[in-house]
N, C-alpha and C positions, 0 to 999 in steps of 0.2 A: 061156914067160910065161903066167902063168895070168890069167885075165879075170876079174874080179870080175862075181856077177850082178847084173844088173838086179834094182833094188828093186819088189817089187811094190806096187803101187797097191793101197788097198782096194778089194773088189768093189764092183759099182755098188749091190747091195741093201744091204749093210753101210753104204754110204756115205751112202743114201740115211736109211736109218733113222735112223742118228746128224746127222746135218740135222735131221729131223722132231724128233728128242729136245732137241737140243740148240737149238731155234726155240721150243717149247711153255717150257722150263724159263729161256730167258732173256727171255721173254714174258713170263711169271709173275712173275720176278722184277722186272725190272721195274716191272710194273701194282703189285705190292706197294711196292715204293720211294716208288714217286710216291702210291699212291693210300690208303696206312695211315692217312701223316699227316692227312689229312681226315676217317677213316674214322668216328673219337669225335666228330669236330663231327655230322656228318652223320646218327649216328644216336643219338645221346644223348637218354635216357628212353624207349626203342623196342627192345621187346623182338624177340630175334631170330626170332619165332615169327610179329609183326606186322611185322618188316622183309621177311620170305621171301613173306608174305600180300599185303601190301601196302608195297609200294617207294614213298618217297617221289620224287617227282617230280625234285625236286633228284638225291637218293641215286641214283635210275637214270640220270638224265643223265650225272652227274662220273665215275657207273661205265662207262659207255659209253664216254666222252671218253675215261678211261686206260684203257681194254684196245685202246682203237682206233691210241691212241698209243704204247701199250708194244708191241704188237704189228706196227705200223706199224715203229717200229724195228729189229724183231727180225726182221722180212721183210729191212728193209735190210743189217743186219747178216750173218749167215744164207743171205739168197738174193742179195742183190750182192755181198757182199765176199768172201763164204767160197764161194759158188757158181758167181759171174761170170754168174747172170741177170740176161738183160735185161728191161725194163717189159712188151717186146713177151712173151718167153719167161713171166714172171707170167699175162701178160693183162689188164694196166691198158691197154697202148695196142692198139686193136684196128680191124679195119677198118669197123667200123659208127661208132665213135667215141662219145667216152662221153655224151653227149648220148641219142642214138640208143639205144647200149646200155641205157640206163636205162629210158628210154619201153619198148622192147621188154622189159625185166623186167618192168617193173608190170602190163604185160596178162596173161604167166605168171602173179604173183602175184596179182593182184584176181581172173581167171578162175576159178580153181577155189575160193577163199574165197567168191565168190557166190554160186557156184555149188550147194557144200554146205549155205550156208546158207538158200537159197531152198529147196534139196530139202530139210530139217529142215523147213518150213514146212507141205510137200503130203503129207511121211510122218511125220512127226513129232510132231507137233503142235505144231510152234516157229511166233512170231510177233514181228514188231515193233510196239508200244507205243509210241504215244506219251507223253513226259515232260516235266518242265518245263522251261522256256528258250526261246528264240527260233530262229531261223534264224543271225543272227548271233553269238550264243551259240554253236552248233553248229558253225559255222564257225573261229571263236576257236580252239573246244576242239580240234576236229581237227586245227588245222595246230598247234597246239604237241605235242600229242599225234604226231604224222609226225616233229617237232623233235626230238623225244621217243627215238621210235623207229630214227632212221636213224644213230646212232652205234654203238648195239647191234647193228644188221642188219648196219652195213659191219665191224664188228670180228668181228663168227660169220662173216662170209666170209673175211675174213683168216686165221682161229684155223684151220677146216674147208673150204674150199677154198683160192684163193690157193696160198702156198710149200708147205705140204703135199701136198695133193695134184699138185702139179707133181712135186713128188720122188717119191712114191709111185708116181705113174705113169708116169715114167722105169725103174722098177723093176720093176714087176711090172704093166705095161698100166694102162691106161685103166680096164675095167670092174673091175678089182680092187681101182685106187685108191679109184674111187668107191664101194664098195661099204665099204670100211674107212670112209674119212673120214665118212660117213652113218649108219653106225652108232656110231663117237664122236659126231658131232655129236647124236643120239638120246641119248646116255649122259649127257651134258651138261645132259641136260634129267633126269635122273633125280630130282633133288629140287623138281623146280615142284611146286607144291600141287596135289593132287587127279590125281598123276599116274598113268597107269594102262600097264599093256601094251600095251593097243592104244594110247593114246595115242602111247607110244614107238615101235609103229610106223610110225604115221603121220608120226612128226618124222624119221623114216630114210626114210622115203618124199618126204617135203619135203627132205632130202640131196639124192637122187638127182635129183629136179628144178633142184633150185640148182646142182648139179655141169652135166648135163647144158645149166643158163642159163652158168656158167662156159667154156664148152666151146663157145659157142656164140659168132656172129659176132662178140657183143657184150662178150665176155669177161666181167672180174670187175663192169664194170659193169652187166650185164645181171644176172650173178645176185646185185648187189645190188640192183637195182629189184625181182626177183623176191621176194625177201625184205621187201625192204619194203611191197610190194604184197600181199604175205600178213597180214602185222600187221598194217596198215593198214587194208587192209578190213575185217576182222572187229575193229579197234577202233570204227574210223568206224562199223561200222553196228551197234556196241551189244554184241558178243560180248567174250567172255574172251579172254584172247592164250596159251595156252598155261598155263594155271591162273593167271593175273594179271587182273584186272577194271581196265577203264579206265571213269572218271566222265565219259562224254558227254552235253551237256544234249539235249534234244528227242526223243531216240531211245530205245528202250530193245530188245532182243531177251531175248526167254523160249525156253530151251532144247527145251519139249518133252521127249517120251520116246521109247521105254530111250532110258536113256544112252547103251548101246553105241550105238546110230543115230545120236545125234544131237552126244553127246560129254558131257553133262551140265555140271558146273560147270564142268570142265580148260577148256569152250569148245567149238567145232567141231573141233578139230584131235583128240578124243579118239574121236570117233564113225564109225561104217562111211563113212559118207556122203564123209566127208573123204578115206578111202580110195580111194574113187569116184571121185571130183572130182581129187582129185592124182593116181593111176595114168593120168587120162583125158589130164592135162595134160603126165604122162612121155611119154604116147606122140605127143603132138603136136611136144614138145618134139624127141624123139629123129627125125622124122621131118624138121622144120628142119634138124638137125645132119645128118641124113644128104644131102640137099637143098644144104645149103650148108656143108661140113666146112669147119674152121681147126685 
C-alpha cells in the first residue's frame, strides 16, 4: 500500500512575508475605498504642492481616522483570522496595561524631543519666542493639535509595528524585524517636505525606539504614547513635525544653525542633535527591556 505524503506547510519566512504583503495591500485598499470618496471635498482648490506643505486640519484628521481604520481591520483580518493572534500576541493587552502603557510612552517620546531641542538652544543658536495669543489660546491649540496628531501616531504603529513586525519577528528574530520595519517606516517619510538623509535617519532611529516602546512592558500602547509624545512636543513647543509646521499661538521656536545640528526647516528630527537625544533614549529604552523582558 503506498502512503501518500504529507503536504507541506509553507515555511515560516514564506508565510510570514505573505502576511506582511498581503496586511500592507488590503490596508491600502481599503483606506482607498473609504477614504477617495472624501478625497475631492477635502481638497478642492489646493494644489498638491500646498496639500503636501501644508495639510489641512480637517484633511489630516479624516486621513488619520481611515488608515487607523483600514488598517485596524486589516490587523483583524490578517493577524486573527488568517493568523489566529491574539490581542495578547499583537501587544494591545499587556501587562503594564494600556493606561500605564501610554504614560510610559510619552516620557520616551517628550524625553528626547526636549531634549534636542533645548540642546539646539546652547549649540545652536535655536530659541523660543514669544507670539501672539494667550495662555488659554495655547492651551486650546495644543490639545486639538495632540487631537490632531494621535490617529496618525496610532495608525504608523499599526502600519510599522503592530501585525508586521510580529510576523517578521517570528521569522527572522527580533533585532532583524526591527531593523527592517524602521527602515520602511523611514522610507514612508521619504516625500515630507524639506526631507533630507539625515533626516531619514533619524526617523529609522525613532523606529527603533518605537519597536523597542513596542516590545516593552507596555506593548503597542507604549509605543503609541512614545509616538505621540514625539510630535507632540516638538508641536507644543513651536517646532516643525517632520517637515510640516503647526500654527501654535504664544510660542514660537527659531531653528538656529547648520541645519545639520539643529534640523533646519524638516524641524528637530533632521539635525545631529536629534540623533543624540534618540540614540540616548534607545539605550535607556533597551536597558528597561532588558530589566523587564515580555
Amino acid at each position: 500500500m503506498t502512503i501518500a505524503p504529507t503536504p507541506r506547510r509553507p515555511r515560516p519566512v514564506l508565510w510570514a512575508l505573505l502576511g506582511v504583503v498581503g496586511f500592507f495591500l488590503l490596508g491600502f485598499l481599503l483606506f482607498l475605498l473609504g477614504f477617495l470618496p472624501f478625497a475631492g471635498r477635502l481638497t478642492h482648490g489646493i494644489s498638491p504642492e500646498d496639500l503636501a506643505r501644508h495639510p489641512s486640519p480637517t484633511f489630516a484628521l479624516v486621513q488619520g481616522i481611515g488608515l487607523l481604520a483600514a488598517f485596524g481591520a486589516s490587523t483583524w483580518v490578517v493577524g486573527s483570522k488568517a493568523f489566529h493572534l491574539s490581542l495578547r500576541d499583537l501587544r494591545w493587552r499587556s501587562r503594564l496595561g494600556w493606561l500605564a502603557g501610554i504614560g510610559a510612552g510619552l516620557v520616551l517620546g517628550i524625553l528626547p524631543a526636549a531634549a534636542a531641542m533645548t540642546l539646539g538652544v546652547f549649540t545652536g543658536g535655536a530659541s523660543w519666542v514669544r507670539d501672539s495669543g494667550s495662555l488659554v489660546d495655547y492651551a486650546g491649540s495644543v490639545s486639538r493639535t495632540l487631537l490632531l496628531l494621535a490617529p496618525a501616531a496610532l495608525s504608523e504603529e499599526l502600519m510599522f509595528r503592530g501585525l508586521p513586525l510580529v510576523l517578521v519577528a517570528r521569522a527572522f528574530g527580533r533585532p532583524a524585524a526591527i531593523v527592517v520595519l524602521s527602515l520602511l517606516f523611514a522610507l514612508a517619510h521619504v516625500d515630507n517636505p524639506d526631507v533630507s538623509v539625515r533626516a531619514l535617519g533619524n526617523i529609522a532611529l525613532a523606529g527603533i525606539l518605537l519597536s523597542l516602546a513596542f516590545y516593552s512592558p507596555g506593548g503597542m500602547w507604549t509605543a503609541f504614547g512614545a509616538h505621540l509624545g514625539w510630535n507632540g512636543t516638538l508641536a507644543a513647543l513651536g517646532a516643525p513635525v517632520s517637515g510640516l509646521p503647526f500654527q501654535i499661538p504664544l510660542v514660537d521656536y527659531t531653528m538656529g544653525g547648520p541645519s545639520w545640528l539643529t534640523g533646519g526647516s524638516f524641524g528637530p528630527e533632521g539635525g545631529l542633535l536629534s540623533t543624540v537625544a534618540i540614540t540616548a533614549t534607545i539605550v535607556l529604552a533597551a536597558q528597561w527591556i532588558r530589566k523587564d523582558p515580555t
